[in-house]
C-alpha positions in Angstrom: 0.0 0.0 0.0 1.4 3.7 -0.7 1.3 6.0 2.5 0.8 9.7 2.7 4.5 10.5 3.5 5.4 8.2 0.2 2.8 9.9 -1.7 4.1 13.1 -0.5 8.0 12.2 -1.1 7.0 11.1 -4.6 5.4 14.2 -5.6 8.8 15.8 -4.7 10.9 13.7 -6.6 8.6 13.9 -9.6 8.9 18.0 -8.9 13.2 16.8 -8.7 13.2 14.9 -11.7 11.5 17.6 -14.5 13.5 20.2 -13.2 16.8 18.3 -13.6 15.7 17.6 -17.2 13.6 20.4 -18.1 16.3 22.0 -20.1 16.3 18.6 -22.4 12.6 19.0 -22.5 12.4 22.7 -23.7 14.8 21.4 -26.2 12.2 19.7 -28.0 10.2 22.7 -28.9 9.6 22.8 -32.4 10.0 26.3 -33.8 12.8 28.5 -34.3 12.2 31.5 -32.3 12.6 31.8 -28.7 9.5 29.7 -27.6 8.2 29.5 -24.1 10.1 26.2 -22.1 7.3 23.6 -21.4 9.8 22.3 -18.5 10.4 25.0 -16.7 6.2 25.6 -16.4 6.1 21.8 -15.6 8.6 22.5 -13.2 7.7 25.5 -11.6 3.9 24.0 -10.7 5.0 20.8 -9.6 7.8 22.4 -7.6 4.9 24.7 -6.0 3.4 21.4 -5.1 6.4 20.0 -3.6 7.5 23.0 -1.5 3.8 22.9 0.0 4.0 19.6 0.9 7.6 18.6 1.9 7.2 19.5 5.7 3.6 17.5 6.4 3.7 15.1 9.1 4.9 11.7 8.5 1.5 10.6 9.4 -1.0 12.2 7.2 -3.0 10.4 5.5 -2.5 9.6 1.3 -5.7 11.4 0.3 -4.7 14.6 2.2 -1.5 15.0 0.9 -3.3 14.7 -2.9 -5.1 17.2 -1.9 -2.7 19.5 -0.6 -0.5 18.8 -3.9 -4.2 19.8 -6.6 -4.9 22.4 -4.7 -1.3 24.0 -4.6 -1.0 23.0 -8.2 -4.2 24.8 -8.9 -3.4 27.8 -7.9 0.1 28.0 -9.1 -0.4 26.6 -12.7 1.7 28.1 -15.2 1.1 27.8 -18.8 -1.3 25.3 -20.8 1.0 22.5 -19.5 1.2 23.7 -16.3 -2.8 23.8 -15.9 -3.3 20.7 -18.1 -1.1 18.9 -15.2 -2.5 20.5 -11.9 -5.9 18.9 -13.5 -4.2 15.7 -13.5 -3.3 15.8 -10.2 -7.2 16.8 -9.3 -8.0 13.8 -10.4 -5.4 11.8 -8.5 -7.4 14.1 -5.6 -10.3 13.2 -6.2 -9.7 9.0 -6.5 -7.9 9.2 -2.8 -10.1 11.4 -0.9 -10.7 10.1 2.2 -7.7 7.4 2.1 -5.2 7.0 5.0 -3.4 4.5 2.6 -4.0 3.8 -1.2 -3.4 0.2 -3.1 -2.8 -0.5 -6.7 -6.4 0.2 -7.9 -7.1 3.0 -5.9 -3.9 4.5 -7.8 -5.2 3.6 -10.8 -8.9 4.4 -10.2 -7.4 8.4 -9.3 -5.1 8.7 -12.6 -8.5 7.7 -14.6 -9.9 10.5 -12.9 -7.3 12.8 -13.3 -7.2 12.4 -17.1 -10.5 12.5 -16.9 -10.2 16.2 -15.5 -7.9 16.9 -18.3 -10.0 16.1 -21.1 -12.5 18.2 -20.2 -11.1 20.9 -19.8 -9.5 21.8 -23.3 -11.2 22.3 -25.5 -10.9 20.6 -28.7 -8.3 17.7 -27.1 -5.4 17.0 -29.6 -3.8 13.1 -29.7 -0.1 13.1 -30.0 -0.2 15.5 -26.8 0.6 15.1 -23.4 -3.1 14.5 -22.8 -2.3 10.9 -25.0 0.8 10.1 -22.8 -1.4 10.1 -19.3 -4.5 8.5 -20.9 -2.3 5.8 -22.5 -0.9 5.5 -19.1 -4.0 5.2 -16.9 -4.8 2.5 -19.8 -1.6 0.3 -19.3 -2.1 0.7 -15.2 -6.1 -0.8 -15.7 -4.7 -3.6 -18.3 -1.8 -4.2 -15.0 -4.6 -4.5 -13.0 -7.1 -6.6 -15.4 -4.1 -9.3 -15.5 -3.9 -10.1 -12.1 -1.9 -7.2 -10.5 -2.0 -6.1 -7.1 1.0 -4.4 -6.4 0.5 -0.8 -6.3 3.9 0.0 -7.0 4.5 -2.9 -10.5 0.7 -1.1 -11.3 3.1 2.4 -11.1 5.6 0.8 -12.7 3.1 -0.7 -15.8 2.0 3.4 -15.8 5.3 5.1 -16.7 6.3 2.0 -19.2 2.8 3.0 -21.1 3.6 7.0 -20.6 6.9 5.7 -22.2 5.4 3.9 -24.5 3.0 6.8 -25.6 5.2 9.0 -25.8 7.8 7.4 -28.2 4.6 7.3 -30.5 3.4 10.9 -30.4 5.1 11.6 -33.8 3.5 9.5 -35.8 0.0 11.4 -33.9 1.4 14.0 -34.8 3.0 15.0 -38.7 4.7 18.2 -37.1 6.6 16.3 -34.4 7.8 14.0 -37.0 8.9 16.5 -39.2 11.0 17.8 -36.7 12.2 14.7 -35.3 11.0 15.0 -31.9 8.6 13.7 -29.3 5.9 15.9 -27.9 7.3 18.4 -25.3 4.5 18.2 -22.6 4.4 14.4 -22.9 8.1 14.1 -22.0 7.1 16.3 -18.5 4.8 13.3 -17.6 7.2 10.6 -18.1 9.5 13.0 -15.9 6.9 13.3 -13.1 5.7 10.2 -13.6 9.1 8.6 -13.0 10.5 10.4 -10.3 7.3 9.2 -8.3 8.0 5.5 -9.1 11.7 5.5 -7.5 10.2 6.8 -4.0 7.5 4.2 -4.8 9.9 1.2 -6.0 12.9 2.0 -3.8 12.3 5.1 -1.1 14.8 7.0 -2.9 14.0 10.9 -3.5 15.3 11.7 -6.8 17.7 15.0 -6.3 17.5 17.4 -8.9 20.6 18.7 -9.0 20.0 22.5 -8.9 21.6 24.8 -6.2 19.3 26.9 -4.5 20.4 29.9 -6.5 19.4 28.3 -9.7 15.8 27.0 -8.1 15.4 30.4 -7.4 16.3 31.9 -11.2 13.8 30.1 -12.6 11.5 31.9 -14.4 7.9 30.6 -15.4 7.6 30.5 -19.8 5.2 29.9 -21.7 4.1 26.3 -22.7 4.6 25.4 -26.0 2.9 22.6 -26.9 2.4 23.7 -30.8 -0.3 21.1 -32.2 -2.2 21.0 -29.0 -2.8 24.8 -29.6 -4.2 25.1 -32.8 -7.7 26.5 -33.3 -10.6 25.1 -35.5 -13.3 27.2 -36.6 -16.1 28.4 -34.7 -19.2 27.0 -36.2 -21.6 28.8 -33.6 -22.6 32.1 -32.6 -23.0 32.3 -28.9 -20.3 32.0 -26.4 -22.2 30.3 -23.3 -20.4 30.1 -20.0 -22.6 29.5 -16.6 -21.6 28.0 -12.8 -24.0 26.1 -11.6 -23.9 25.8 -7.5 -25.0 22.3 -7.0 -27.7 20.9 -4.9 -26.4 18.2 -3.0 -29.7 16.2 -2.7 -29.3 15.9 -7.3 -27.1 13.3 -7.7 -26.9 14.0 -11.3 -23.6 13.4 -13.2 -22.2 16.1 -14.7 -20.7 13.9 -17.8 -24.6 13.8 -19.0 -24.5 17.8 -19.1 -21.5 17.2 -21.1 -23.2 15.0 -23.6 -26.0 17.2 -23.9 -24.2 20.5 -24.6 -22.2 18.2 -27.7 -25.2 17.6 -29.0 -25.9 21.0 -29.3 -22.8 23.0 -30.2 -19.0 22.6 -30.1 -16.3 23.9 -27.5 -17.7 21.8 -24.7 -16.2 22.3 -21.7 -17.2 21.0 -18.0 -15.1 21.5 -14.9 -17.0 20.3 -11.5 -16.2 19.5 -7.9 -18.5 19.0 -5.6 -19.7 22.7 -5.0 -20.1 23.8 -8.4 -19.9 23.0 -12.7 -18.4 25.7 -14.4 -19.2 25.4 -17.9 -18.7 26.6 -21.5 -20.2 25.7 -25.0 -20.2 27.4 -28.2 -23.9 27.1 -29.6 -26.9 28.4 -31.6 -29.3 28.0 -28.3 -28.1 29.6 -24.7 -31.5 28.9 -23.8 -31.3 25.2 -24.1 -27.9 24.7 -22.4 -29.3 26.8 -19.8 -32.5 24.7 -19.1 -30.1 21.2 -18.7 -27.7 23.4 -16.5 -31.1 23.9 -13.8 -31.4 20.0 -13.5 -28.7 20.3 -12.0 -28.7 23.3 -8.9 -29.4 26.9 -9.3 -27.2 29.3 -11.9 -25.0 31.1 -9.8 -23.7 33.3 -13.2 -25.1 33.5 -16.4 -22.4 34.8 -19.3 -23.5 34.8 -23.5 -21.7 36.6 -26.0 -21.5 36.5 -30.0 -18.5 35.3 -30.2 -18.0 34.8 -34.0 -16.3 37.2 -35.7 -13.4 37.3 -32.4 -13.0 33.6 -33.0 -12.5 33.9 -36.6 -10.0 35.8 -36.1 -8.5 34.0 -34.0 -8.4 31.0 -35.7 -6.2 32.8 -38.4 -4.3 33.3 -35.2 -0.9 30.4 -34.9 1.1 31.1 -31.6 3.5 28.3 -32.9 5.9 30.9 -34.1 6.0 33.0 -30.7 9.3 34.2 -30.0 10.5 34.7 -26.4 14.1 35.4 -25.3 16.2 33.7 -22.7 14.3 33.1 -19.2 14.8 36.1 -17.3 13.7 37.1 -13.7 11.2 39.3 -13.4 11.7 42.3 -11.0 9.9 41.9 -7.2 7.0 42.8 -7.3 5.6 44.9 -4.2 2.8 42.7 -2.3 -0.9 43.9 -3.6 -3.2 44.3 -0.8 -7.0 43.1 -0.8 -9.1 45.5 -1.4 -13.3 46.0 -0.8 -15.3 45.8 -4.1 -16.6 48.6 -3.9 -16.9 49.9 -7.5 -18.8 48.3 -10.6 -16.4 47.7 -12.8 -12.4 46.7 -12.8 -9.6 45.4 -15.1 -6.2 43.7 -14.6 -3.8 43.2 -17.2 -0.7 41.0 -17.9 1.8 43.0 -20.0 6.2 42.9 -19.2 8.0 46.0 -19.9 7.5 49.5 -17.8 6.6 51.4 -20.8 3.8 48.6 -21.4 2.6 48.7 -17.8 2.2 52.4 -17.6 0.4 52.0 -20.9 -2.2 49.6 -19.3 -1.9 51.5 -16.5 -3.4 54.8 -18.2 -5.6 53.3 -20.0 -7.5 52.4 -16.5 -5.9 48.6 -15.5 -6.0 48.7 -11.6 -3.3 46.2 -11.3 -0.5 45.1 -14.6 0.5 41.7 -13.7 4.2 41.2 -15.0 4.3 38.5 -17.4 3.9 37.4 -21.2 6.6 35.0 -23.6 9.1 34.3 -20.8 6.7 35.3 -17.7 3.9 33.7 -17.2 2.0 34.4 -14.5 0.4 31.3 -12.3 -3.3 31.1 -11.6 -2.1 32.6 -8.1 -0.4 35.4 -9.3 -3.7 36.2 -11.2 -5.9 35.7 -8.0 -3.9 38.2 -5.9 -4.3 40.8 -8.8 -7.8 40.1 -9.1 -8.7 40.9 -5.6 -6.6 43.6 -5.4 -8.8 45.4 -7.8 -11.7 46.9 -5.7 -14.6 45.3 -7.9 -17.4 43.8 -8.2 -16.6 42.3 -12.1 -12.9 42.5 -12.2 -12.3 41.9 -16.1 -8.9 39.9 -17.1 -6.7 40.3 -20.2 -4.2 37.6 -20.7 -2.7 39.5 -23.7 -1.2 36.2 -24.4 -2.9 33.3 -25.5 -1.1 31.0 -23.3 -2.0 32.9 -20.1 -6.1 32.5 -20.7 -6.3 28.7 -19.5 -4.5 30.0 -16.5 -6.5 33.0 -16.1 -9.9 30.8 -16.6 -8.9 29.1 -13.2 -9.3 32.2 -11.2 -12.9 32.6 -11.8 -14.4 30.1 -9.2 -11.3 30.7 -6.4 -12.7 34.6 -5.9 -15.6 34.1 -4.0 -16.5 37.8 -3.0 -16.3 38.9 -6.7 -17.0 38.0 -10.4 -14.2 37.2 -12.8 -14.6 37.9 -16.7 -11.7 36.3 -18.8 -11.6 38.6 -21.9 -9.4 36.0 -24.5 -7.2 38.7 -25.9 -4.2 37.0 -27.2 -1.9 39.6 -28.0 -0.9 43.0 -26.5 -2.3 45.1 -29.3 -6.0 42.9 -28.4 -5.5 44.4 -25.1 -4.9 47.8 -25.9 -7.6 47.9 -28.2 -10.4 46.1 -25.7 -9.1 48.9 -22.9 -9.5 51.9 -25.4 -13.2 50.5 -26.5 -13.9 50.7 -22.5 -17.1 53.0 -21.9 -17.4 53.8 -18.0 -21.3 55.1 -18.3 -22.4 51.2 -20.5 -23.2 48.2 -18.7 -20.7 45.6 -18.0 -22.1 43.1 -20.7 -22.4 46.0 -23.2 -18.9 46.9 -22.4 -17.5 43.6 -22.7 -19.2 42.4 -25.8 -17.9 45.8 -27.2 -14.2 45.3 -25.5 -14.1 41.8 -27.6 -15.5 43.5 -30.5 -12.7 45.7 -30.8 -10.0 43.1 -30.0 -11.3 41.0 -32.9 -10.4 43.7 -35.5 -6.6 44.3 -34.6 -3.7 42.8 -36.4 -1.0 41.9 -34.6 2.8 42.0 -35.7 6.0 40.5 -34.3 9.8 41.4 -34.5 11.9 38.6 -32.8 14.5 36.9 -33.2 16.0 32.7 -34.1 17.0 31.1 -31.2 18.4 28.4 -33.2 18.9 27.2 -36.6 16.4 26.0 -38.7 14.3 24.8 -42.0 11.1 26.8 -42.9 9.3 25.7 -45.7 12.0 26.4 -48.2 14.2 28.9 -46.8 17.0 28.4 -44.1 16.6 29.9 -41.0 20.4 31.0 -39.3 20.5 31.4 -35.4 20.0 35.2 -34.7 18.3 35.9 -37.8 16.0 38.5 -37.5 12.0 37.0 -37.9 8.8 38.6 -38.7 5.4 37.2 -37.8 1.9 38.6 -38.8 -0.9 37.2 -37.0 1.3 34.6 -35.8 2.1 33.6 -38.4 6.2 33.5 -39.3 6.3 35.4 -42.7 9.9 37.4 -43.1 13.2 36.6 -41.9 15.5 39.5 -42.5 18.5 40.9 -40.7 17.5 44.0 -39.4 14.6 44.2 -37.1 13.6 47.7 -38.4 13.2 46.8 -42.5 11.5 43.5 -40.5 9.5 46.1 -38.6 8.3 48.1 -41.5 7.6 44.8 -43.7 5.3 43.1 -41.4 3.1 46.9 -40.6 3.0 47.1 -44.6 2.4 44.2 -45.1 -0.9 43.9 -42.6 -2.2 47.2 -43.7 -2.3 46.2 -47.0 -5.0 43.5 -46.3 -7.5 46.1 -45.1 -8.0 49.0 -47.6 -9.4 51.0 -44.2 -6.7 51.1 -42.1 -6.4 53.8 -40.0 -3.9 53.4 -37.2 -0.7 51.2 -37.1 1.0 51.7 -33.6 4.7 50.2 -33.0 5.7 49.6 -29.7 9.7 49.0 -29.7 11.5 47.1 -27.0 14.6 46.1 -25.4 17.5 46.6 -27.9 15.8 49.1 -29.9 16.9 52.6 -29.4 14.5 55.6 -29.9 16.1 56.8 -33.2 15.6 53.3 -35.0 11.6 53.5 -33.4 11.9 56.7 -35.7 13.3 55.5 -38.6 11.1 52.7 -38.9 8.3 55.3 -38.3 9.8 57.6 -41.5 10.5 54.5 -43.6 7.1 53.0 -42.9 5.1 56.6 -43.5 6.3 56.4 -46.8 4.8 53.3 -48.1 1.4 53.7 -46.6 -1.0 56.2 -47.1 -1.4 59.7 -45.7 -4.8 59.3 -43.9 -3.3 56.2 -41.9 -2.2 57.4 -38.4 1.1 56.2 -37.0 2.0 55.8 -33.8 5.5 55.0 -31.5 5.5 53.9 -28.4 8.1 53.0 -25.9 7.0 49.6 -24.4 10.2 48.4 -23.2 9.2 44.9 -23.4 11.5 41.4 -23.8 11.8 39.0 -26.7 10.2 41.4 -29.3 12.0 44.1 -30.4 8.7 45.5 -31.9 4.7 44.5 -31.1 2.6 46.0 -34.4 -1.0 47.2 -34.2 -3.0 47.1 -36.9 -6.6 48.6 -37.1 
């Protein structure tokens, strides 16, 4: 049987055994800029859980010490991986609740649950993706199980041989990991995790990881980059549906049958429950009806529908895959925020990096900016504290970053006293549109449906840099080569950031005969006189009527963010 103080030592070792090899593991992202490290956000959430629960007593029981680790988890979460993990570990909660001791299909029983968790909650789940390396795991432990095993540490042991086993077959899921020769990045975290539990299982033995404290304490959370799991499909409905539903403790209804219902009528299904509430989002052509299953099961505790089609087909022209970030850097302290009343109607939080960025946000009415974005992300937590620092009784949040949302999402049932809106703005130009469509004297649904509005009909250009070498369609790609993404999208590689600069604002304002206002916002390494040049050089190939704007961000990794409208 596995203990509580063996559960707990494992969850350390996992926590040990990513961050030794989370270097190895952002080494399998795909794309030549500077993406976001998948192991260092693996690493950072399960070393949140580990620090929480190193110093319980040697007597607690298994299914408190699973708790202790989702909830911590939860709450620090960084990045899709990050949060798509924490959710495992929910699971693993939820099987061993109640258990002073757990055997080999209680184990097995909680990872169900936990992929179970995970699943549901993205969206439109991809196979070939870290999701396929636990659920090919949990399958291997049941097949242990179904042959006679009752050992719960070979049951373990039959789990990371299938993680292993799933994850050596992600490429052929996948035709973008094959093409680049590698396995997925998130999957390899698992296996990590996964393994680093099985020594304290098998053997006792905590696996070290090898950092000194001053490195643990450099790391920086990035952004997860888990390319295929991120593309978007087409929106095929017009209402955006999102509800919580407090649940009545005398229905015993499952919450898998709301599920089931909701595909039935639209796309984008997603449940999360516990055993308070069901938060729950659908894309669909009838609010009403997804409403009226919702009531079977307790009382609607918040009711959200917007149209959402014309913001998600832009989006879905949208591909993060070519996000650039820079090497990890740590952000600056950041002074404690203070809980405040909500007091006033209406309040907004931000996630932006660079001071000229922040004051931007700042002015344009964000109570609190949240440092963050490509080599920052911000944890669930991070997001909470900013949230209730904001003295509101609808505290809107702009991720800026499409990475941060699924984090951001998280926060809306841990603030109790308030209501969380998640505006999806992917980019920093989304957000500085959505703030400047702002009206104090509408109503907060008016104002948000306009805020998205306005988000949806920005462009949004990049100027970064290759962090390695590489092949792109048919061109080479050298290591420091200067790259230009529209939408996303990698499109130039030059060697000059500002002729990249003035290509990519071109280039966009071509595509709409109306444009009106580019804005460039220039960054670390770029001096105020090239910010002009690029301005002169850029004047000249547009027209007159379209309104040019510089401003001094100060941001990492992109040595100019490009508005469009």
């Amino acid at each position: 049987m596995i203990q509580g103080y063996q559960f707990k030592n494992a969850v350390v070792s996992g926590s040990n055994n990513i961050a030794k090899y989370k270097k190895q593991v952002n080494d399998l992202n795909i794309f030549p800029v500077p993406d976001g490290d998948t192991g260092t956000n693996m690493s950072m959430t399960a070393g949140a859980a580990a620090d929480s629960v190193k110093d319980l007593p040697e007597e607690t029981a298994v299914g408190e010490a699973a708790k202790k680790t989702a909830s911590t988890m939860l709450r620090n979460a960084r990045g899709n991986s990050g949060v798509i993990l924490s959710l495992l570990f929910r699971g693993l909660s939820k099987g061993l609740e109640g258990l002073t001791e757990a055997g080999a299909e209680d184990l097995v029983r909680a990872l169900e649950l936990g992929v179970e968790e995970a699943y549901k909650a993205v969206m439109k789940p991809t196979e070939g993706t870290m999701l396929t390396v636990a659920r090919v795991a949990a399958e291997k432990g049941r097949e242990a199980l179904e042959n006679g095993c009752e050992d719960p540490v070979q049951v373990w042991d039959a789990v990371c041989m299938g993680a292993a086993q799933a994850l050596e077959e992600t490429p052929e899921l996948l035709p973008v990991l094959k093409r680049a020769g590698v396995v997925d990045a998130g999957g390899q975290g698992v296996c990590l995790i996964f393994e680093g539990m099985l020594s304290v299982f098998k053997s006792g033995i905590i696996i070290e990881s090898g950092l000194s404290p001053e490195e643990k304490a450099q790391e920086t959370a990035e952004f997860f980059r888990n390319v295929a799991a991120e593309f978007d499909s087409e929106i095929n409905f017009t209402y955006c549906t999102e509800f919580i539903v407090g649940r009545d403790p005398e229905i015993q209804k499952d919450p898998l049958d709301l599920r089931l219902f909701l595909e039935t009528i639209g796309d984008c299904v997603v449940v999360v429950d516990d055993e308070e509430i069901i938060k729950t989002h659908v894309h669909t052509e009838n609010p009403g009806n997804a409403l009226q299953a919702a009531l079977q099961y307790g009382q609607l505790l918040t009711v959200k529908i917007e149209n959402m089609k014309e913001q998600h087909r832009k989006a879905a022209e949208e591909n993060e895959a070519q996000k650039a970030a820079a090497a990890p850097q740590q952000p600056a302290p950041q002074p404690a925020l203070a809980p405040q009343e909500p007091v006033e109607e209406m309040g907004f939080i931000s996630v932006a990096a660079g001071e000229g960025l922040r004051s931007l946000f700042t002015d344009l009415g964000c109570a609190v900016v949240v440092s963050g974005g490509q080599t920052m992300n911000p944890s669930t937590d991070d997001l909470l504290q900013a949230v209730l620092a904001t003295p509101a009784k609808k505290v809107f949040i702009l991720p800026n970053n499409k990475n941060i949302i699924m984090a951001a999402e998280q926060v809306i049932p841990l603030a109790t006293d308030r209501e969380v809106v998640v505006l999806p703005t992917r980019t920093i130009p989304q957000g500085i549109s959505a703030m400047l469509a702002f009206d104090p004297d509408s109503e907060p649904e008016e104002n948000r449906q306009q805020m998205l509005e306005a988000a949806s009909h920005v462009d949004t250009g990049l100027v970064t840099f290759a962090a390695r070498d590489s092949e792109f369609g048919s061109s080479t790609i050298r290591q420091g080569d200067i790259l230009g993404l529209k939408n996303g999208k990698l499109s130039y590689i030059e060697k000059d950031p500002v002729s990249a600069c003035v290509r990519v604002a071109r280039s966009l304002a071509r595509r709409h005969p109306d444009t009106s206002f580019i804005t460039l916002v220039y960054g670390e390494g770029i001096t105020a006189q090239q910010a002009e040049e690029a301005k002169r050089l850029l004047s000249a190939k547009v027209s007159a009527d379209v309104e040019i704007t510089l401003v001094e961000g100060g941001q990492p990794v992109y040595y100019f963010i490009i508005s469009v409208e």
